[in-house]
Biotite code that builds the C-alpha atoms (Angstrom):
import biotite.structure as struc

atoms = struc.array([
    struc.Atom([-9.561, -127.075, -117.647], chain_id="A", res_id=1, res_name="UNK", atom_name="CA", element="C"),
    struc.Atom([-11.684, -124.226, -116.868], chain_id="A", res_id=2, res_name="UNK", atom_name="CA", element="C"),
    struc.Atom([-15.037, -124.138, -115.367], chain_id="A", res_id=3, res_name="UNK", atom_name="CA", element="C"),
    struc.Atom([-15.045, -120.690, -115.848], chain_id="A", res_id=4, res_name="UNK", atom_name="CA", element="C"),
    struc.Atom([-18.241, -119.070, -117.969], chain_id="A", res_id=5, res_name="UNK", atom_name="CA", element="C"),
    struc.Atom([-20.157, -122.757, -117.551], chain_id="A", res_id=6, res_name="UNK", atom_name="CA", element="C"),
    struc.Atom([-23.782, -121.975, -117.173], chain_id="A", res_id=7, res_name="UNK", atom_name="CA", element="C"),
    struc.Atom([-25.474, -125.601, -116.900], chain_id="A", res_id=8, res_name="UNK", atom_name="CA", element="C"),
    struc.Atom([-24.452, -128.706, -115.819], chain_id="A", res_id=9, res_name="UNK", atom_name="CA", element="C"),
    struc.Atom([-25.702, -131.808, -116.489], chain_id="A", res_id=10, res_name="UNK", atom_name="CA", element="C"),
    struc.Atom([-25.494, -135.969, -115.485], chain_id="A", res_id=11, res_name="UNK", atom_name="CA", element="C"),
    struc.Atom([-25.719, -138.588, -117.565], chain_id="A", res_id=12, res_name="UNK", atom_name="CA", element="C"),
    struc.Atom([-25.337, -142.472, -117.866], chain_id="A", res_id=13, res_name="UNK", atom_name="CA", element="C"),
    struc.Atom([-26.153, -142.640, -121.176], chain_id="A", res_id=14, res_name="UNK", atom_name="CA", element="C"),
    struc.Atom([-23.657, -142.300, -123.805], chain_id="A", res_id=15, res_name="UNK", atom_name="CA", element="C"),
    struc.Atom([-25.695, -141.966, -126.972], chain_id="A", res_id=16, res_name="UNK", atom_name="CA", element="C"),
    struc.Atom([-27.084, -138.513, -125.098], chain_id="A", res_id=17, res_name="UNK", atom_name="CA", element="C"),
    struc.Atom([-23.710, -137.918, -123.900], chain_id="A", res_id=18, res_name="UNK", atom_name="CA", element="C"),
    struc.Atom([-22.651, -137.499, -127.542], chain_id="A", res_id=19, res_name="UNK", atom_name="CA", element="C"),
    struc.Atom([-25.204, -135.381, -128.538], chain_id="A", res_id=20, res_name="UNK", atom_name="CA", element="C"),
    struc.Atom([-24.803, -133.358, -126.265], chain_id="A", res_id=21, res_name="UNK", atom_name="CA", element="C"),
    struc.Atom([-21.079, -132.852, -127.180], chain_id="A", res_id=22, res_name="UNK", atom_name="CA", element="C"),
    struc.Atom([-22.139, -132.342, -130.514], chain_id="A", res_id=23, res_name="UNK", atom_name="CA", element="C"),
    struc.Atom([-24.141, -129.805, -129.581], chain_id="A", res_id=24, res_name="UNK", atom_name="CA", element="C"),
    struc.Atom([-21.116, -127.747, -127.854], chain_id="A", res_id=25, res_name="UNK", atom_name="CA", element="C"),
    struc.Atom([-21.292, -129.317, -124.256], chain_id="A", res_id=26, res_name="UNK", atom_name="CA", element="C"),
    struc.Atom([-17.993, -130.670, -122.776], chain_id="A", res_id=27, res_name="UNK", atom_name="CA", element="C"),
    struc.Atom([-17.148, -132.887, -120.778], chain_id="A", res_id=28, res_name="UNK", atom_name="CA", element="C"),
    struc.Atom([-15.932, -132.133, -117.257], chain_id="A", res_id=29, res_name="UNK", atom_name="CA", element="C"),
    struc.Atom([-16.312, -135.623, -115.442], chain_id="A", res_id=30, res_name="UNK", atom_name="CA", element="C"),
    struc.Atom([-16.456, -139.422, -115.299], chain_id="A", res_id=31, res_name="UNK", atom_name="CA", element="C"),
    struc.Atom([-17.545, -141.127, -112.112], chain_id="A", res_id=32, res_name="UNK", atom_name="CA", element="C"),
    struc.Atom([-17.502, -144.575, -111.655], chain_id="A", res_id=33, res_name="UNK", atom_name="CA", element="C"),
    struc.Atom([-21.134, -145.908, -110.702], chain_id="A", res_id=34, res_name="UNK", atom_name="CA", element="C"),
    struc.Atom([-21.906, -149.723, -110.066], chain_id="A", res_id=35, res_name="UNK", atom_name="CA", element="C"),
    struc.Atom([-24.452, -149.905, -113.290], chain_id="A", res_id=36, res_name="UNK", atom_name="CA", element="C"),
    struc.Atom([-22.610, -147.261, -115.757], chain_id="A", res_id=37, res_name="UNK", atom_name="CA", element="C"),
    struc.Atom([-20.397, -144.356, -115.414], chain_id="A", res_id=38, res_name="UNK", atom_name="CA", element="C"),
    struc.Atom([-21.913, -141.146, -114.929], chain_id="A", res_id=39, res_name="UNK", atom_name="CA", element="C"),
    struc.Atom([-20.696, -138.727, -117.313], chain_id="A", res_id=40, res_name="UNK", atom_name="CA", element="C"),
    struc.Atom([-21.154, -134.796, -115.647], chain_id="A", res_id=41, res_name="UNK", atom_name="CA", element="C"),
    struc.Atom([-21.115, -132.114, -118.955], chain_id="A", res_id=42, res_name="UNK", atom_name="CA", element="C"),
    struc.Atom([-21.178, -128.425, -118.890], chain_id="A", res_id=43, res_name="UNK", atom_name="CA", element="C"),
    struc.Atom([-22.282, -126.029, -121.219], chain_id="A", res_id=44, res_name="UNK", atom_name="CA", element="C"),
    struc.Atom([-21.078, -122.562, -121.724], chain_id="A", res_id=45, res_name="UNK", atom_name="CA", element="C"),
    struc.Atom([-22.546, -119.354, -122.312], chain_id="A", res_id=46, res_name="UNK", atom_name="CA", element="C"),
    struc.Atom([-23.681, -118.771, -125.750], chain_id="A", res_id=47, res_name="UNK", atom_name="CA", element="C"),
    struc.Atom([-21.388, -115.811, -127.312], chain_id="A", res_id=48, res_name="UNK", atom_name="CA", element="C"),
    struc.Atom([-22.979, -112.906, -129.316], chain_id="A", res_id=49, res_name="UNK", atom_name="CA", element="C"),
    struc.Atom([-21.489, -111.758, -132.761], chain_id="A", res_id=50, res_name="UNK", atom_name="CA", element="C"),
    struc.Atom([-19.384, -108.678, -132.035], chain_id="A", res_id=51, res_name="UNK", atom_name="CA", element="C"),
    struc.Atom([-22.483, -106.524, -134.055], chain_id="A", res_id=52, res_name="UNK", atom_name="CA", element="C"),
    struc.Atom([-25.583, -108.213, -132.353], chain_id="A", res_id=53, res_name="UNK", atom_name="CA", element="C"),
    struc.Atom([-27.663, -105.234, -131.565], chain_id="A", res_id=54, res_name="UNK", atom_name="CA", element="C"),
    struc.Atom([-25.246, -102.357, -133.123], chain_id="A", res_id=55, res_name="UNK", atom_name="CA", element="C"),
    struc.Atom([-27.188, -99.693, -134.790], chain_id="A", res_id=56, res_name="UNK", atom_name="CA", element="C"),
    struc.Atom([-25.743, -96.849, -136.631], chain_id="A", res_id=57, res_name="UNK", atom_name="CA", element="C"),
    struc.Atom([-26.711, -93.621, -134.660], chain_id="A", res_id=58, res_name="UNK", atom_name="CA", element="C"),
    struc.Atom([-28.500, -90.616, -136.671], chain_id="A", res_id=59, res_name="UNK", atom_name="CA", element="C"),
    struc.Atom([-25.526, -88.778, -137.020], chain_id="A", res_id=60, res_name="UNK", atom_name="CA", element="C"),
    struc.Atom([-23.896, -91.559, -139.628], chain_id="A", res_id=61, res_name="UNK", atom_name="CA", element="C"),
    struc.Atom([-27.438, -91.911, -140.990], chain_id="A", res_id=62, res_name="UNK", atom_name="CA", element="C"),
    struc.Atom([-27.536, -88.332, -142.451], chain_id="A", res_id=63, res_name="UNK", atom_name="CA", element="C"),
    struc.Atom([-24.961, -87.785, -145.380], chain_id="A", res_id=64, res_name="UNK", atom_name="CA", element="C"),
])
């Protein structure tokens, strides 16, 4: 696994928000063993942008 590109990390015991969060495109890069409940550490990635976001045709493809 790859930590590579991870932009937030986050630690939680709870594993109803742990889900969501995985649902939501986190992953999960740890479990540590705590005396009350295991701590679950998740990372989320950069977002990607579409390969067009922000492409505009120049004038010279405009005019025809």
């Amino acid at each position: 696994m790859s930590f590579e590109g991870i932009v937030q990390i986050a630690q939680e015991d709870n594993t109803v928000e742990v889900n969501k969060m995985l649902d939501q495109g986190w992953e999960l890069l740890a479990i540590t063993p705590n005396e009350a409940a295991p701590i679950y550490t998740v990372g989320r990635r950069a977002q990607k942008k579409a390969p067009m976001e922000g492409f505009v045709l120049g004038e010279h493809a405009k005019q025809g």
